[in-house]
NUBAMI-261772 format. One line per 3 residues: for each residue x negated, y, z of C-alpha. Coordinates in steps of 0.25 Angstrom, whole numbers, plus 2048, in hexadecimal, padded with zeros to 3 digits. Layout:
N
X Y Z; ...
end
This chain:
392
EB9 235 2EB; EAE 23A 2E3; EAB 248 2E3
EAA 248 2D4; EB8 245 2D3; EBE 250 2DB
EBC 25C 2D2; EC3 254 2C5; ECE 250 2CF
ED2 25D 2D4; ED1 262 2C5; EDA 259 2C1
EE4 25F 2CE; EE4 269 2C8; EE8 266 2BA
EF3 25F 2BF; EF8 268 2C7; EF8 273 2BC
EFE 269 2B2; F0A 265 2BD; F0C 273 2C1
F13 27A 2B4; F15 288 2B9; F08 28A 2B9
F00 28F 2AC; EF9 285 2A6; EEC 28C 2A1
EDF 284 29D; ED5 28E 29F; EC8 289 299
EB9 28D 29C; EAE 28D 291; EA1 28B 298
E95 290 291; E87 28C 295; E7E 299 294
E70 294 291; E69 2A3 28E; E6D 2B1 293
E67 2BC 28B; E67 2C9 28F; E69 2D5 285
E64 2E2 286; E6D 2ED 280; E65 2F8 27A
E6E 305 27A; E6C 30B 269; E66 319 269
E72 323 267; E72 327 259; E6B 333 255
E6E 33C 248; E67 33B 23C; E5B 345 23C
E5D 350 231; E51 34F 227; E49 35C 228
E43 35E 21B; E35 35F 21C; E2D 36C 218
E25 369 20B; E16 36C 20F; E11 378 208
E08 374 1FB; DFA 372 1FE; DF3 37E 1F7
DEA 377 1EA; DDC 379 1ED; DD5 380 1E1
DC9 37D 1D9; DBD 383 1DC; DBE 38F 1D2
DCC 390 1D1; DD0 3A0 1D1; DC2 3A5 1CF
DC3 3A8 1BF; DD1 3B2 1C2; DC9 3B8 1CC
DBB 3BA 1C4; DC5 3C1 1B9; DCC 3CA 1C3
DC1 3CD 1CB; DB8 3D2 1BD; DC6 3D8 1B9
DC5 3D2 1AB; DC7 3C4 1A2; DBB 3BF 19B
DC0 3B8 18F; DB7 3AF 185; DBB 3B2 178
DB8 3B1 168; DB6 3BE 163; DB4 3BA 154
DC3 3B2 151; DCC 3BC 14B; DDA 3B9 151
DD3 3B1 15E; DCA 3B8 161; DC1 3C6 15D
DBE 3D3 15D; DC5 3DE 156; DBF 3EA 152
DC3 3F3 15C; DB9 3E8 165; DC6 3E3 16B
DC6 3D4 16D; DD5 3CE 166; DDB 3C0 163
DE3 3B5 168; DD9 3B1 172; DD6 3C0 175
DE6 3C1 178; DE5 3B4 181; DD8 3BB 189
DE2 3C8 18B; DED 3BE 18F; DE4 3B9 19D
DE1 3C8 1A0; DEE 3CB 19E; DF2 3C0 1A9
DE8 3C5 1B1; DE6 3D2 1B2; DF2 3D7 1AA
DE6 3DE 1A0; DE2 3D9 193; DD7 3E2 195
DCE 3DC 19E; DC7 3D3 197; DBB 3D1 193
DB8 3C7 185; DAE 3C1 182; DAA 3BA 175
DA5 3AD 178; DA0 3A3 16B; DA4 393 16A
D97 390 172; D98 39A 17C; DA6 398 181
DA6 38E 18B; D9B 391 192; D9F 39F 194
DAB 398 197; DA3 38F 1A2; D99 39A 1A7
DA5 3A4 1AA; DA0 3AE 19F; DAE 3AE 19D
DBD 3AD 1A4; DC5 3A5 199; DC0 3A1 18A
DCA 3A5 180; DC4 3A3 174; DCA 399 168
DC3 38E 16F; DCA 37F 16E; DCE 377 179
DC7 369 17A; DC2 360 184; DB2 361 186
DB7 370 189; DC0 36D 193; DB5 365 19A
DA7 366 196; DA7 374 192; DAE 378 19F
DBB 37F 199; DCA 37E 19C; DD4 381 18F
DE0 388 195; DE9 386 18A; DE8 386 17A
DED 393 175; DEA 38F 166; DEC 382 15E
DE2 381 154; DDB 377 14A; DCD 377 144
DCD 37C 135; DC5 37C 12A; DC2 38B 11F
DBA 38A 112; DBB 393 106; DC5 390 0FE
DBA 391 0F2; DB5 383 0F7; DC2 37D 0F6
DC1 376 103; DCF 370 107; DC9 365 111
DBF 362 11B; DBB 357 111; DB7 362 106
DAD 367 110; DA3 35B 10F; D95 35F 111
D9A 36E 111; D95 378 11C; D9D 37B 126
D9F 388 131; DA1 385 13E; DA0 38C 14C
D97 385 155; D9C 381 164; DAA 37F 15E
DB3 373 15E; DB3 377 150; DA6 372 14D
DA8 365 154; DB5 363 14C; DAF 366 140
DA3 35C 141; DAF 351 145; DB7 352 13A
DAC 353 12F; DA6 346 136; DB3 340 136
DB6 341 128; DA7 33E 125; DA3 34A 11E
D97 352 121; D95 360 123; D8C 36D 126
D8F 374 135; D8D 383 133; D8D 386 142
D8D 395 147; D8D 39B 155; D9B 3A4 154
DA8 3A4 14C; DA3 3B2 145; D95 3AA 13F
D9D 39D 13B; DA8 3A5 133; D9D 3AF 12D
D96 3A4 126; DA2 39E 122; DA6 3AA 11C
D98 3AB 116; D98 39D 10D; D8E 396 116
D98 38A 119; DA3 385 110; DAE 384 11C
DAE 389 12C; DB8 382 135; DBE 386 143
DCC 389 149; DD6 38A 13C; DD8 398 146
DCA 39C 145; DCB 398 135; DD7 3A1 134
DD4 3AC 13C; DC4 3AF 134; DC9 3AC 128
DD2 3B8 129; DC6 3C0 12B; DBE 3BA 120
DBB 3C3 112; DC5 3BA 109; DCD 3B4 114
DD6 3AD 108; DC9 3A8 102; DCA 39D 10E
DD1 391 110; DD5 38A 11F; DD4 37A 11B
DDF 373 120; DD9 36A 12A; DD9 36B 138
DCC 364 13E; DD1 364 14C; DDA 36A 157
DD4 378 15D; DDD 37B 169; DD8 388 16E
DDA 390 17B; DD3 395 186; DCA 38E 18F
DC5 392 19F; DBB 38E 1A8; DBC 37F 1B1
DC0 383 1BE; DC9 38D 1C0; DD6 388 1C0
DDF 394 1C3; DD6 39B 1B8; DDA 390 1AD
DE9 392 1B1; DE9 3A0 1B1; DE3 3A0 1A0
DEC 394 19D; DFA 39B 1A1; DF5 3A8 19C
DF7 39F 18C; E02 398 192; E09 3A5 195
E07 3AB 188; E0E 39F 182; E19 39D 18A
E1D 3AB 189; E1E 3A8 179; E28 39C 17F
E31 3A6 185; E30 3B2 17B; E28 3BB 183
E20 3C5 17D; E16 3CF 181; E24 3DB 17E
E2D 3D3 187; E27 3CF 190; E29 3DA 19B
E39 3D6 199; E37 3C7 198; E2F 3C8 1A7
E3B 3D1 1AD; E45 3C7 1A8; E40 3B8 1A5
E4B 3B2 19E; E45 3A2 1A3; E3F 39E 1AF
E31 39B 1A9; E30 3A8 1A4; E34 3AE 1B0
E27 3A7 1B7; E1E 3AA 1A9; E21 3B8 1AB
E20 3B9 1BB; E2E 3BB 1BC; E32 3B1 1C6
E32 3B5 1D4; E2F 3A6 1DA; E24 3A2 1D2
E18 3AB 1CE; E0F 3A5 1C4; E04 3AE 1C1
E02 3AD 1D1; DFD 39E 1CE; DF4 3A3 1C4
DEF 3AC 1CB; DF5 3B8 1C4; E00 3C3 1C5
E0D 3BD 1C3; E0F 3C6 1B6; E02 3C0 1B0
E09 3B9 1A4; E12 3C6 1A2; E04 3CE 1A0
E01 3C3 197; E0C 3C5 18E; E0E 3D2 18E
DFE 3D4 18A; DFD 3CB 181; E0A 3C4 17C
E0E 3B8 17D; E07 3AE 173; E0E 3AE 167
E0A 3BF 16A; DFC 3BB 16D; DFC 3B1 15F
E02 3BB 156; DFC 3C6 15A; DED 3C0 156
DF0 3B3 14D; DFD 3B7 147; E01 3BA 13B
E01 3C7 139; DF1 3C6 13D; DE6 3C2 134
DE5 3B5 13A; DF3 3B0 139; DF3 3A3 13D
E01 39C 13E; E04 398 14B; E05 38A 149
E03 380 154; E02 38E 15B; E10 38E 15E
E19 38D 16A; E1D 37F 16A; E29 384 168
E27 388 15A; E1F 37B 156; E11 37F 15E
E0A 378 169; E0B 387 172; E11 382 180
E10 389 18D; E13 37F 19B; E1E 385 1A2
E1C 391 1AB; E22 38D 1B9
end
């Protein structure tokens, strides 16, 4: 018998004898064979155990790097302290601006804004010095150093902003260009003035102004250029020009010192915009804040109703925030110490000299010769172009 045969023969013995056999169980156990071609083997990598979430520590804001100053920064504060006075360039022949009274005492709304800084500074309108400075001489006293601050009705423009080395703080007065002339020679516009003579300061933005417009409407004309405001209005007053011409503030204010002030007419024609205000050296920074809040500070206290007789009350109990820092009120923040000053600076301020309504009608209102309205003058709250930024 083949070998091959054996193992299926006993099989089938097998199966018959299981099938014959019916107490035993029949089961048919089957076996699946699976060929394994590849084992791979797999690595099991044990997860890190969870670890809580880290708190945020907020991170410590780095202290503000210090702002490195200009050279010159400071050093104007401390030439004035240091000679004990202000040296304040001024007009000494505008009644109402700027002049002298017979007592010799200098008085005016650009007087009253000198006494404002010293008051800021040294709590003491009296030490200062004024000195009288013409058109031509102004800036560069202003430049040289011959002078601390120029206060002196002199108009904001941009060649004196740059090339003749000033910087205008803030406009303290709104004015325009005007035109006077008897009222015997029936002038009633620049156009009736063709081929007449003509007044006129020289160094002014007034003389340029008036060369532009006679130009402009093609009319000719004869400068009668003198050196101060004293000689130009003299020979006005004399009959050797038909008309003279500056600020209508200047018209208004000589003309209330002239012989026959009703004998004189104030054209209405405005030949240009003469904002005015006072003007500091380039390059002292600290300097051009301190003069520019000291005219901020006189209009904000108009805002908020102080007055030179309430102010000690105001400043023991501020009835707003902003006039709590104004008046160096607030214990957090001290103002006058960015400026360099006491923190009481703008009370001394206002209790000197008023606020500026005070300061106005004290020299230009109208119980004073002059009289001018107040006009664009105003707080902007009564119509006027008077604003002061906030105080914080």
């Amino acid at each position: 018998m083949s070998r091959k045969l054996i193992p299926i023969l006993l099989v089938m013995a097998i199966f018959l004898t299981a099938c014959n056999n019916p107490s035993t169980p029949q089961t048919i156990e089957v076996t699946r064979v699976v060929e394994v071609t590849r084992v791979v083997e797999v690595t099991r990598v044990a997860e890190a155990p969870t670890q809580p979430a880290a708190t945020a520590v907020p991170a410590t804001p780095a202290p503000a790097p210090a702002i490195p100053q200009a050279a010159g920064f400071g050093d104007t504060l401390k030439k004035v302290k240091a000679r004990d006075k202000l040296i304040c360039g001024v007009n000494a022949q505008v009644p109402g601006f700027g002049f002298v009274e017979p007592s010799g005492a200098y008085a005016g709304f650009d007087i009253d804004f000198c006494k404002a800084l010293a008051a800021a500074i040294f709590n003491d309108t009296t030490k200062i010095e004024y000195r009288p400075v013409t058109a031509e001489q102004r800036f560069p006293a202003l430049q040289s150093g011959e002078i601390d601050v120029l206060i002196r009705n002199t108009t904001w423009t941009l060649l004196r902003d740059t090339d003749n080395g000033g910087n205008f703080v803030a406009t303290t007065f709104y004015d325009g260009q005007g035109i006077m002339a008897p009222k015997s020679l029936n002038v009633t516009k620049l156009e009736d003035l063709d081929s007449g003579t003509i007044c006129v300061q020289k160094g002014t933005t007034t003389e340029l102004n008036l060369a532009d417009q006679m130009a402009a409407r093609n009319l000719k004309y004869t400068p009668a250029v003198f050196d101060d405001a004293n000689s130009t209005f003299a020979a006005y007053a004399e009959g050797r020009c038909d008309a003279v011409t500056t600020d209508k503030s200047g018209l208004i204010s000589r003309r209330s010192v002239l012989a026959k002030p009703d004998d004189h007419v104030i054209l209405d024609v405005t030949l240009s915009k003469e904002p005015l205000g006072p003007a500091v050296r380039q390059g002292d920074d600290q300097w051009f804040d301190i003069v520019k809040w000291t005219v901020f500070a006189t209009i904000a206290a108009e805002e908020f109703g102080i007055t030179s007789a309430n102010v000690a009350d105001m400043a023991a109990s501020p009835k707003t925030p902003e006039m709590s820092r104004l008046l160096g009120a607030d214990e957090k923040l001290d103002l006058g110490a960015k400026l360099g000053l006491s923190k009481d600076w703008a009370v001394n301020i206002i209790k000197t000299v008023g606020n500026y309504g005070e300061i106005y009608n004290r020299n230009l209102g109208p119980a004073t010769k002059t009289a001018i309205p107040r006009g664009l003058n105003s707080l902007y709250t009564n119509g006027g172009l008077l604003y002061s930024p906030p105080f914080r």
